[in-house]
Structure formats: structure tokens, C-alpha cells
N, C-alpha and C positions, 0 to 999 in steps of 0.2 A: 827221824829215821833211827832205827836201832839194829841192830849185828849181833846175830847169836850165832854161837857155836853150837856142834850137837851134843856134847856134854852137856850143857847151859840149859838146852831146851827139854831136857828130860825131867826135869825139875818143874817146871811150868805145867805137865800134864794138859797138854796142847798135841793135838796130831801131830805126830813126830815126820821129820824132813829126811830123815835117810843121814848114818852113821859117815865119819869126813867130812861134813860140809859144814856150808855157811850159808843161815838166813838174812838177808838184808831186807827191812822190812819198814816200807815207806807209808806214810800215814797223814791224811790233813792237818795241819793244813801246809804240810811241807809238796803236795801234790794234790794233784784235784780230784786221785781215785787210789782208796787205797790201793798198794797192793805189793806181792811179796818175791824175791829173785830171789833162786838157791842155786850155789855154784860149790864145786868143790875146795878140798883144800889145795890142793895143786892150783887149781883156777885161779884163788884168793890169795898165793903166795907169789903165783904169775905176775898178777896185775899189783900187790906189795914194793915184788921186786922192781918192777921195770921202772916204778915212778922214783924209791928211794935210790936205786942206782943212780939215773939220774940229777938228781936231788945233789949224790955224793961227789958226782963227776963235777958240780960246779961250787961243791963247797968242800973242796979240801983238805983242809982241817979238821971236816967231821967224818971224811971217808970213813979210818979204821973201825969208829964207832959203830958207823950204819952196817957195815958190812959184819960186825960182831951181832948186831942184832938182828940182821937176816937171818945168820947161819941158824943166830939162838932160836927165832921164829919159823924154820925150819924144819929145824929138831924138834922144837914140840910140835907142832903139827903131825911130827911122823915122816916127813918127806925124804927123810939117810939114806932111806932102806935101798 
């Protein structure tokens, strides 16, 4: 499996996926047919967040950490605004 961003994919000179998002892009023989999901970055920081929050909620001592690296993965993404 591999995860492009669409800065990343521009580079490749590859049919491009649409500006904000995320390719995630599954391939034998980690599956039995290739094939590609594109979700946005809002989608991709959704489903970031929900799992490291939790993550943070049962390891306490690494809360502050996790929660500075959301905001940071946030912010680049673009999602402030």
C-alpha cells in the first residue's frame, strides 16, 4: 500500500486525483485486485484524528505530544482556515 498526497503526485506525471486530497493506493499482493481510494484532506485528518485521539486518551503521557501533532498536521494540510 502507499499514500500520496497531491503535491507528491504531480511529480509522477500520472493522471492527476484532484488538488487536497489523498491517494491511498493498494496493490498485490497486499490485495487480490489492484486498486485506488481518494479521499480528501479533511476526510484523511478525520479519520488521523479520531484514531490518535484515542490512542492519546489511553496514553497519557503522550497526550500533549499527539495533540501538538494533530494541530501541526492540521496546519499543513491547510485545514485553520
Amino acid at each position: 500500500m502507499c499514500c500520496y498526497f497531491s503535491p507528491e503526485w504531480k511529480d509522477y506525471g500520472l493522471e492527476y486525483f484532484g488538488e487536497d486530497k489523498v491517494l491511498f493506493d493498494f496493490q498485490a499482493p497486499a490485495v487480490d485486485e489492484d486498486k485506488q481510494i481518494v479521499i480528501s484532506y479533511q476526510e484523511f485528518y478525520d479519520i488521523v484524528y479520531k484514531y490518535y485521539s484515542e490512542y492519546a486518551r489511553q496514553h497519557s503521557e503522550e497526550q500533549d505530544e499527539i495533540m501538538r501533532l494533530l494541530a501541526e498536521l492540521k496546519n499543513k494540510l491547510g485545514l485553520n482556515q
